[in-house]
N, CA, C and O atoms as a MOPAC input file, in Angstrom:
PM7 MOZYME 1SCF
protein

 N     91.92100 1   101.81700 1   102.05100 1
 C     92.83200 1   101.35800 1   101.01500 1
 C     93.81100 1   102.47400 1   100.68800 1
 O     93.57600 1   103.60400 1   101.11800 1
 N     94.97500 1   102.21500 1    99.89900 1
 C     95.92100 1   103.13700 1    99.93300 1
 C     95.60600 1   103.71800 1    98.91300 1
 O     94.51100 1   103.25700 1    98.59000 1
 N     95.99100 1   104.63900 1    98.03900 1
 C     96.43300 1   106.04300 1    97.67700 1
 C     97.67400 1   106.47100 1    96.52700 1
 O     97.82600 1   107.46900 1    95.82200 1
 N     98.28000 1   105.51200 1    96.66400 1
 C     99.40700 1   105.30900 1    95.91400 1
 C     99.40500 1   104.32000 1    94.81200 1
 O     99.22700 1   103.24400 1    95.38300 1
 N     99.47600 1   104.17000 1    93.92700 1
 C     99.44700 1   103.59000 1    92.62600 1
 C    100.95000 1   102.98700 1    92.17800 1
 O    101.83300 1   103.73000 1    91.75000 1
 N    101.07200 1   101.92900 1    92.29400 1
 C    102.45500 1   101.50000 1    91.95300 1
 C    102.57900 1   100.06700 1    91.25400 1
 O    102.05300 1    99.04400 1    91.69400 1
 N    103.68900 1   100.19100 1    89.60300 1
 C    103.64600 1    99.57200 1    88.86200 1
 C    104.34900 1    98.31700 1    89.24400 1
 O    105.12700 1    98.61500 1    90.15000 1
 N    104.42000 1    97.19600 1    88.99700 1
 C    105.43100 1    96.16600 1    89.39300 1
 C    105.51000 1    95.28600 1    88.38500 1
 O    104.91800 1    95.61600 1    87.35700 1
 N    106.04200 1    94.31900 1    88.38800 1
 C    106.81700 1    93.34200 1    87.37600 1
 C    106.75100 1    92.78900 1    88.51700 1
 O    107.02300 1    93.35500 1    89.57500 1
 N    106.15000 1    90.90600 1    88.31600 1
 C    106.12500 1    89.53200 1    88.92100 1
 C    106.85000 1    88.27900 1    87.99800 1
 O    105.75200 1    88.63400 1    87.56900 1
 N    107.20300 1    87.72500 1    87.61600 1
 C    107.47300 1    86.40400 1    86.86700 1
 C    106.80600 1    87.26800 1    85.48700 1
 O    105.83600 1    86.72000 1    84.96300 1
 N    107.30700 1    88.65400 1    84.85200 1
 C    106.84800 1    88.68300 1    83.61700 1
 C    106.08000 1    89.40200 1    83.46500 1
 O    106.11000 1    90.11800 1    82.46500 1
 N    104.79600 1    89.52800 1    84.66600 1
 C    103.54200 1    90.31600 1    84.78800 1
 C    103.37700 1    91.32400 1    85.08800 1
 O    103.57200 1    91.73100 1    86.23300 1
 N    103.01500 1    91.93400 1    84.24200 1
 C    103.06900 1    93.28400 1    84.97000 1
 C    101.61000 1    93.62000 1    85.74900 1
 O    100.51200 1    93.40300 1    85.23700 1
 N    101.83600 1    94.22800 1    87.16800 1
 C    100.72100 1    94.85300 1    88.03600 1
 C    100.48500 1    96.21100 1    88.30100 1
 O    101.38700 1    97.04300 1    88.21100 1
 N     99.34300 1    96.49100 1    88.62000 1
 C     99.45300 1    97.59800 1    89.37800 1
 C     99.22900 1    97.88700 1    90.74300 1
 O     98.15100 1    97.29400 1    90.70600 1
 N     99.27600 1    98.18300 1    91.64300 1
 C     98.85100 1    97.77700 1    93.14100 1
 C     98.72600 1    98.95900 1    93.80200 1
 O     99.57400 1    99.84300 1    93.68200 1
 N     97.69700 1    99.08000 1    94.53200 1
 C     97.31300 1   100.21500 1    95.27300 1
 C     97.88500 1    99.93800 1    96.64100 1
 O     97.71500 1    98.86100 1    97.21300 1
 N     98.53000 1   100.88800 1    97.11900 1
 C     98.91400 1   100.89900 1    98.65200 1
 C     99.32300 1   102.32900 1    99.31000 1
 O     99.68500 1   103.40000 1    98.82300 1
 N     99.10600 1   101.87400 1   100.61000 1
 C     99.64400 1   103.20500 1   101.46800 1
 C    101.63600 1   103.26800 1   101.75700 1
 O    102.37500 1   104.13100 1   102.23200 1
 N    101.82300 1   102.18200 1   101.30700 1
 C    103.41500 1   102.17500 1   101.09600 1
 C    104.05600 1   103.29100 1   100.16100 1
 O    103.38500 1   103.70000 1    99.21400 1
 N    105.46300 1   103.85300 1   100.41400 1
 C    106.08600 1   104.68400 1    99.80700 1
 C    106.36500 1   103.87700 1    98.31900 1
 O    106.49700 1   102.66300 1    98.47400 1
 N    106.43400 1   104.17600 1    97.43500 1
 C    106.81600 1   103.67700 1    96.02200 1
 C    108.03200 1   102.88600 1    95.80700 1
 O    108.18200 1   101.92900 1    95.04800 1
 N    109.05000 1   103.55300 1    96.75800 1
 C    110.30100 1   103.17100 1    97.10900 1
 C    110.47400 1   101.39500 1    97.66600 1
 O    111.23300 1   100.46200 1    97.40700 1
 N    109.31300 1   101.62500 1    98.53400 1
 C    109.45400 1   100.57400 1    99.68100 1
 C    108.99700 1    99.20500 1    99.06200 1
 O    109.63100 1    98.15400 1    99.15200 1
 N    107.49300 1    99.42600 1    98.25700 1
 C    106.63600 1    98.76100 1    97.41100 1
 C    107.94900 1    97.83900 1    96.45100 1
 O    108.10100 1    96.61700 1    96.47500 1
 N    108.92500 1    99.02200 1    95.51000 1
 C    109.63600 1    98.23000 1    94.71400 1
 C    110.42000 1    97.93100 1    95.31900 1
 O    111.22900 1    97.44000 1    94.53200 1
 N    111.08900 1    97.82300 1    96.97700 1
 C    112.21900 1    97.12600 1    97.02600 1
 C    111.45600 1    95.93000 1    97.66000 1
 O    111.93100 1    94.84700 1    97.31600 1
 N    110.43800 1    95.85800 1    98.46300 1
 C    109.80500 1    94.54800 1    98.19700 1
 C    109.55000 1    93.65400 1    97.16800 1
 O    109.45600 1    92.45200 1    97.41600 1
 N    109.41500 1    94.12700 1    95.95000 1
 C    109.16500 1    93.28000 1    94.48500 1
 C    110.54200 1    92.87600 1    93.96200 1
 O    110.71700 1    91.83800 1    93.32300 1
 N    111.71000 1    93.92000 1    94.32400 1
 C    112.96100 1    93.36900 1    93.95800 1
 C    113.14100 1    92.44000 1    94.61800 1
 O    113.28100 1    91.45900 1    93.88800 1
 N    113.24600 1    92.11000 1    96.00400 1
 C    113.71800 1    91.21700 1    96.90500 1
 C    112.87700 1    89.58100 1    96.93100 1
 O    113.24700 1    88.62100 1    97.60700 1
 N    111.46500 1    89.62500 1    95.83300 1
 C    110.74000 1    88.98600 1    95.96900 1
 C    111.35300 1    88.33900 1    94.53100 1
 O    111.53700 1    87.12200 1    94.50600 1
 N    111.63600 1    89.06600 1    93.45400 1
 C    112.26000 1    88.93700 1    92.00000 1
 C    113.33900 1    88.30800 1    92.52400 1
 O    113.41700 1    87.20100 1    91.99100 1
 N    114.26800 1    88.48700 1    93.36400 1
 C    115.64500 1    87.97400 1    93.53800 1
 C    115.58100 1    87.08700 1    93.86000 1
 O    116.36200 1    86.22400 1    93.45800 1
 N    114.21800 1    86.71900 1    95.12500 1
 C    114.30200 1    84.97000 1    95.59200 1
 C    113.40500 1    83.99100 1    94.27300 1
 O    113.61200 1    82.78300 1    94.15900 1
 N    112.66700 1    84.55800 1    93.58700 1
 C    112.29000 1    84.22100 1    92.56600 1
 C    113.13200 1    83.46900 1    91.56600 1
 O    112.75000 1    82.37900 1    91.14000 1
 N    114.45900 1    84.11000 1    91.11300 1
 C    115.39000 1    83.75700 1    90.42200 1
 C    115.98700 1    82.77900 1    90.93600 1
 O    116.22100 1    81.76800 1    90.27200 1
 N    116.32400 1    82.89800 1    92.15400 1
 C    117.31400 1    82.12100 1    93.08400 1
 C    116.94800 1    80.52700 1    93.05500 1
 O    117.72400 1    79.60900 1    92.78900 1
 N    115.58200 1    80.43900 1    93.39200 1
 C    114.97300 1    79.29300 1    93.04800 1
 C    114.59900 1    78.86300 1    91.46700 1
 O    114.53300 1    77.64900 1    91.27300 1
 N    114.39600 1    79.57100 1    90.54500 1
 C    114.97700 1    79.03300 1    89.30800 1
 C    116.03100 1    78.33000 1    89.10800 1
 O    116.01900 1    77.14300 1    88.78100 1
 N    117.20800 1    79.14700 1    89.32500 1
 C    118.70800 1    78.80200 1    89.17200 1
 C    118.78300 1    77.52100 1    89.44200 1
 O    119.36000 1    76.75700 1    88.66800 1
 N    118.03700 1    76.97400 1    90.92300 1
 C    118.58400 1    75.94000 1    91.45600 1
 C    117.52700 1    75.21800 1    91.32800 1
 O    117.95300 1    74.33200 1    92.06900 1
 N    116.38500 1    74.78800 1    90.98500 1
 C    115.85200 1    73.81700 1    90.30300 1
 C    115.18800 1    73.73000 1    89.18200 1
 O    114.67900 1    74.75100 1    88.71700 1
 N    115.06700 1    72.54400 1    88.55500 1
 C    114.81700 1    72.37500 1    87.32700 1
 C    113.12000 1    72.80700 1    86.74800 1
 O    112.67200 1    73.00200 1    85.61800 1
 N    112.69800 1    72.82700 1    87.67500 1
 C    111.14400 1    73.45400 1    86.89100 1
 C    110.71900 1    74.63100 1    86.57400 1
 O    110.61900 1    75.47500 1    87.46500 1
 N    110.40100 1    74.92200 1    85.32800 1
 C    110.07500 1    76.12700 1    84.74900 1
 C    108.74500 1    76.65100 1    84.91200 1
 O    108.40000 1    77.79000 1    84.59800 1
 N    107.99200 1    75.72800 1    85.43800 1
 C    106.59300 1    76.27900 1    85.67700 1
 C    106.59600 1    77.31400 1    86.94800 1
 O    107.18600 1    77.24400 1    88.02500 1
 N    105.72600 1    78.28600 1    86.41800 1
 C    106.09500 1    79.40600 1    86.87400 1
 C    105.38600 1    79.51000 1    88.35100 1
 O    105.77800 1    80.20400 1    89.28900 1
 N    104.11800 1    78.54900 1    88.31500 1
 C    103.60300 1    78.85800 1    89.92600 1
 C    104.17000 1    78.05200 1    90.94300 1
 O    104.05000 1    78.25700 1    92.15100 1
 N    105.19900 1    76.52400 1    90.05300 1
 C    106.20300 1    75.94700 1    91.28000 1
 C    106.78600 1    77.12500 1    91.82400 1
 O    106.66300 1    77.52300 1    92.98200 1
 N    107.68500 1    77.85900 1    90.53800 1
 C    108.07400 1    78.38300 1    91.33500 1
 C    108.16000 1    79.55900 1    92.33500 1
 O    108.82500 1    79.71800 1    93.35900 1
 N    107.36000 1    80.24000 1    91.75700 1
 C    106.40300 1    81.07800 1    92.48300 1
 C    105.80100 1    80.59900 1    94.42300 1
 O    105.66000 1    81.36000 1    95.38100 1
 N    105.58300 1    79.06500 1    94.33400 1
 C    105.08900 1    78.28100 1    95.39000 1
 C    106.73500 1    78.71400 1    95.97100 1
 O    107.05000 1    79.59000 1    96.77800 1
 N    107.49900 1    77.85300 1    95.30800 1
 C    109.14500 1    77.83300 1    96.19300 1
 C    109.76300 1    78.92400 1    97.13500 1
 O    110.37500 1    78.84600 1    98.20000 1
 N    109.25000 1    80.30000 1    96.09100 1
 C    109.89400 1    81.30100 1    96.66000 1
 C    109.46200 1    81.45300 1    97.89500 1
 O    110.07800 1    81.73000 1    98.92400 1
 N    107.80400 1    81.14600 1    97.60300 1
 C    106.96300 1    82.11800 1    98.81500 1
 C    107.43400 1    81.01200 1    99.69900 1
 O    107.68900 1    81.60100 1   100.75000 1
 N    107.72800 1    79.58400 1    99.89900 1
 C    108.24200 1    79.12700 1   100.89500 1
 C    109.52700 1    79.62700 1   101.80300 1
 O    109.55700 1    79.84700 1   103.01400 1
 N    110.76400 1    79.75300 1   100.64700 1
 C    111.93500 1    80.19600 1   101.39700 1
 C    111.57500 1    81.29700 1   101.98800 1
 O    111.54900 1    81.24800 1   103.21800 1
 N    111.21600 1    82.52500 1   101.35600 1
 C    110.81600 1    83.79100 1   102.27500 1
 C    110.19400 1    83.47200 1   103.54800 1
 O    110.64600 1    83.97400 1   104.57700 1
 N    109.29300 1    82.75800 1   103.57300 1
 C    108.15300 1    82.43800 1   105.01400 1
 C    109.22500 1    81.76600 1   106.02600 1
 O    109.32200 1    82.02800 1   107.22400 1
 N    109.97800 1    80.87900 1   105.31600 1
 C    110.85300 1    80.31200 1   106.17000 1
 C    112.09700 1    81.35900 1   107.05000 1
 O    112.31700 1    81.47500 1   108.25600 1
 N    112.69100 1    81.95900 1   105.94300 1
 C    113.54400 1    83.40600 1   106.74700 1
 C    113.02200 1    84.12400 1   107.50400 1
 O    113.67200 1    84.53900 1   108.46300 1
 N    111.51000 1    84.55100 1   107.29500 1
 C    110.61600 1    85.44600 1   107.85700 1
 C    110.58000 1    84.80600 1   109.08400 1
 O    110.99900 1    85.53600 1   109.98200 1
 N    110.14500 1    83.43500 1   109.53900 1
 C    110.33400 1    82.75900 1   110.61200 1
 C    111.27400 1    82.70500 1   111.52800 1
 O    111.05000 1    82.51300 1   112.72300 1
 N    112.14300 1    82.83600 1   111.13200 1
 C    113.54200 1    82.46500 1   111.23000 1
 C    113.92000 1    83.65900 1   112.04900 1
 O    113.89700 1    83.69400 1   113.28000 1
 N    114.16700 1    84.35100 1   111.48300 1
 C    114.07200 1    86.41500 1   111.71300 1
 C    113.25100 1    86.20000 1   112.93400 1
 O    113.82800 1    86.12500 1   114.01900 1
 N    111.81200 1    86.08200 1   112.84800 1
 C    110.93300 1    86.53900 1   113.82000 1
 C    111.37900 1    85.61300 1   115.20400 1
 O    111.12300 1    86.01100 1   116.34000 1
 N    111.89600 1    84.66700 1   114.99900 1
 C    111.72400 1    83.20300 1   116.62200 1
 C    113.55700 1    83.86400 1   116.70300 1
 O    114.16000 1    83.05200 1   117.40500 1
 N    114.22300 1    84.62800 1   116.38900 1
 C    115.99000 1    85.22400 1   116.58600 1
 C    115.23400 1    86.38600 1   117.31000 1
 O    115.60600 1    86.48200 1   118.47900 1
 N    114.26300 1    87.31000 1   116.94500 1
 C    113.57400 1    88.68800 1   117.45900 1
 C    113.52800 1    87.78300 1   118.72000 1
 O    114.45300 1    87.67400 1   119.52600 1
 N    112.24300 1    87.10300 1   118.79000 1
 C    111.21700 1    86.84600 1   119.89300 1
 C    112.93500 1    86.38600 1   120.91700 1
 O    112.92100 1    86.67600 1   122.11300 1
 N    113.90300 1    85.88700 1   120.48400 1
 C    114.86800 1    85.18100 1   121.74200 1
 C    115.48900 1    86.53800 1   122.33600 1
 O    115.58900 1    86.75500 1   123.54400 1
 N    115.91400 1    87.46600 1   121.27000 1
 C    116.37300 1    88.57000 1   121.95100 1
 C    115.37700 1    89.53100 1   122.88300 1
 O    115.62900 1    90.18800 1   123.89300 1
 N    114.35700 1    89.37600 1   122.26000 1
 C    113.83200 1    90.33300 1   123.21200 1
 C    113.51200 1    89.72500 1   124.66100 1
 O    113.33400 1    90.51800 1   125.58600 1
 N    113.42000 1    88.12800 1   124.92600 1
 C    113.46900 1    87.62800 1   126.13600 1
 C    114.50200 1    87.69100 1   126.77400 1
 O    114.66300 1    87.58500 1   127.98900 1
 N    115.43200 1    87.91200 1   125.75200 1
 C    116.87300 1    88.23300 1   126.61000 1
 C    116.72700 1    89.70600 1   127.58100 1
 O    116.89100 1    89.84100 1   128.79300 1
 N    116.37900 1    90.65000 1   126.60500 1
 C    116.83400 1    91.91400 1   126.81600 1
 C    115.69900 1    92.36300 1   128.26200 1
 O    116.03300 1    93.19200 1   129.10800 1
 N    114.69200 1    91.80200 1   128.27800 1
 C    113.72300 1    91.55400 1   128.99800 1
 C    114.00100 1    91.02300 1   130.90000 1
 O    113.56800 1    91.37100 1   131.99900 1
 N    115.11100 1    89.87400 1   130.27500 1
 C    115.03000 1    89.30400 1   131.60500 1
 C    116.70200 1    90.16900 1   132.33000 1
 O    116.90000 1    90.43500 1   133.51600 1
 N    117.57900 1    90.40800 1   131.25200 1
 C    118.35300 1    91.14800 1   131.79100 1
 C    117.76400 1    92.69800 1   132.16900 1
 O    118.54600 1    93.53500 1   132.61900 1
 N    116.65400 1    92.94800 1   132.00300 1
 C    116.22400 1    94.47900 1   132.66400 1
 C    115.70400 1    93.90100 1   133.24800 1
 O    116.79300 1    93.33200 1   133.32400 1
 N    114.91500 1    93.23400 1   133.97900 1
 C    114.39600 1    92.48700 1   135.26100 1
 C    115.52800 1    92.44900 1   136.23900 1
 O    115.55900 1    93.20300 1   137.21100 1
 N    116.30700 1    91.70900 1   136.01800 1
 C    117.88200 1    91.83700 1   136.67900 1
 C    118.41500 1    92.89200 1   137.25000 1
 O    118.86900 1    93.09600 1   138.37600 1
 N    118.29500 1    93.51100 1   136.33600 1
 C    118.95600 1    94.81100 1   136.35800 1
 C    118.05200 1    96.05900 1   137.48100 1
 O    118.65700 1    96.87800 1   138.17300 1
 N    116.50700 1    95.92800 1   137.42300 1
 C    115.89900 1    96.58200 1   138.21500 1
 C    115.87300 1    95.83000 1   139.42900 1
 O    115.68900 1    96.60700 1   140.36600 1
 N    115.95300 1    94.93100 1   139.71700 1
 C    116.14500 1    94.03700 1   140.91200 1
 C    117.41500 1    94.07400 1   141.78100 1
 O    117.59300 1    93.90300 1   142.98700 1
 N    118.36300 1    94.40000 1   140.59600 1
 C    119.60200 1    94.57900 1   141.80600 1
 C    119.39300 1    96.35200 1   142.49700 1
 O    119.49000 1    96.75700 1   143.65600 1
 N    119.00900 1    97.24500 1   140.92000 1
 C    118.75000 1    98.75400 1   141.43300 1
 C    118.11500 1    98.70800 1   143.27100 1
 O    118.56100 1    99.08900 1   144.35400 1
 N    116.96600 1    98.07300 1   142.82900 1
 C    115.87200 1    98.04400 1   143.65200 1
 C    116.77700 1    97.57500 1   145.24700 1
 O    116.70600 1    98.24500 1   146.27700 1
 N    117.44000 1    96.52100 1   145.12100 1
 C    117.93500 1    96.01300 1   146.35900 1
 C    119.58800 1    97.15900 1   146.82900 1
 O    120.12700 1    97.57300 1   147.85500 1
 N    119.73700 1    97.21400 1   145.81400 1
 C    121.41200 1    97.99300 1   145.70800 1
 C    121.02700 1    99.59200 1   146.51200 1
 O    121.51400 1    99.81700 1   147.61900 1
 N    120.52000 1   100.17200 1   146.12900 1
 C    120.15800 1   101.87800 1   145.70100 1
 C    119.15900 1   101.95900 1   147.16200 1
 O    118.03000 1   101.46800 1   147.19000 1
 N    119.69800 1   102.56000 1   148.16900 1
 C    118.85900 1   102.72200 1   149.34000 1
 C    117.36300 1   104.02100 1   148.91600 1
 O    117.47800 1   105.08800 1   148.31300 1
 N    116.51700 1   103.60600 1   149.30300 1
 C    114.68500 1   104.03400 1   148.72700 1
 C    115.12500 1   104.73800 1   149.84300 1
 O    115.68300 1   104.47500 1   150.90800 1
 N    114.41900 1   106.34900 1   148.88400 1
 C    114.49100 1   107.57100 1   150.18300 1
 C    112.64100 1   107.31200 1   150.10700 1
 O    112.00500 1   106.71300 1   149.24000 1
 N    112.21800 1   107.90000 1   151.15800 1
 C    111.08400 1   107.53900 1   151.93500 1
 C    110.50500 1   109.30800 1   150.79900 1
 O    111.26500 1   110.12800 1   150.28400 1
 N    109.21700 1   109.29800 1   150.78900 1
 C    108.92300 1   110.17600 1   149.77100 1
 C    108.98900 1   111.73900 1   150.90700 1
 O    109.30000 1   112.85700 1   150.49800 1
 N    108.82100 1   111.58700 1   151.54800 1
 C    108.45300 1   112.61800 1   152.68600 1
 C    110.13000 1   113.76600 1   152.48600 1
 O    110.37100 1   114.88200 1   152.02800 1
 N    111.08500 1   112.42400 1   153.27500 1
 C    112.57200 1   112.88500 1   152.93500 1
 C    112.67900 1   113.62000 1   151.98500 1
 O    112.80400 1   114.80400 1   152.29900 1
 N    112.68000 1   113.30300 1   150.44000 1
 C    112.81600 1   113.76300 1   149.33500 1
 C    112.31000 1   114.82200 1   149.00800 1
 O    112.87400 1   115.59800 1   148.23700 1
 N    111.15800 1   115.04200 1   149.53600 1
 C    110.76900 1   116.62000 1   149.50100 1
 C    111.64100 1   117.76900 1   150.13500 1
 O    111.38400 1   118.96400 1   149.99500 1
 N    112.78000 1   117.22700 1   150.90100 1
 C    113.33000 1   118.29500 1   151.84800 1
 C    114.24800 1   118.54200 1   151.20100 1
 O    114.86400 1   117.74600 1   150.49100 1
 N    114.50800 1   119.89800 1   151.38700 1
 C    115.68100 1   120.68500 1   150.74300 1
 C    116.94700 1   120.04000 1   151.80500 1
 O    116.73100 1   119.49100 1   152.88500 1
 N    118.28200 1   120.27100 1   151.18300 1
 C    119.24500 1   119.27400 1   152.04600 1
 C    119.65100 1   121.09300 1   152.57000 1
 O    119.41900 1   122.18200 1   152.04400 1
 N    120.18600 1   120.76400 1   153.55200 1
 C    120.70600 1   122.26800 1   154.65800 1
 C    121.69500 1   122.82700 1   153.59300 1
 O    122.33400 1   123.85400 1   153.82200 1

């Protein structure tokens, strides 16, 4: 368990939470969690606090998703273009025989 002791504010509540996270990092997670918090206030009408509490943690999971399946496409990209890319090396770039390569050139 972490080591670090850090205060937070939820919908009002105040916590305390133990973690191995920097203090820094801890509150810009709680800000960013406060901001979608609000966001979904603003825009619908229920004041109960674990709707909306439920809402937030939806939109976040949903971006988080979102984010992660945009990662997972690039990195198949970046993946199959270095496949490519060692495949043409491989065919392009004449293979010195290992023996050759040991020799000093005259």
């Amino acid at each position: 368990m972490g080591d670090t002791l850090v205060k937070i504010e939820i919908l009002g509540q105040a916590h305390t939470i133990r973690t191995d996270e920097a203090e820094e990092r801890v509150l810009e997670v709680v800000d960013y969690l406060n901001t979608k918090i609000a966001e979904v206030s603003a825009a619908t009408r229920t004041t109960a606090k674990l709707n909306v509490a439920i809402l937030a943690a939806l939109n976040i999971t949903h971006e988080y998703l979102l984010v992660r399946e945009e990662r997972d496409q690039l990195l198949k990209g970046v993946q199959e273009r270095s496949r490519k890319l060692l495949a043409k090396l491989e065919r392009d770039v004449p293979q010195r025989s290992a023996a050759s390569s040991l020799e000093k050139p005259a």
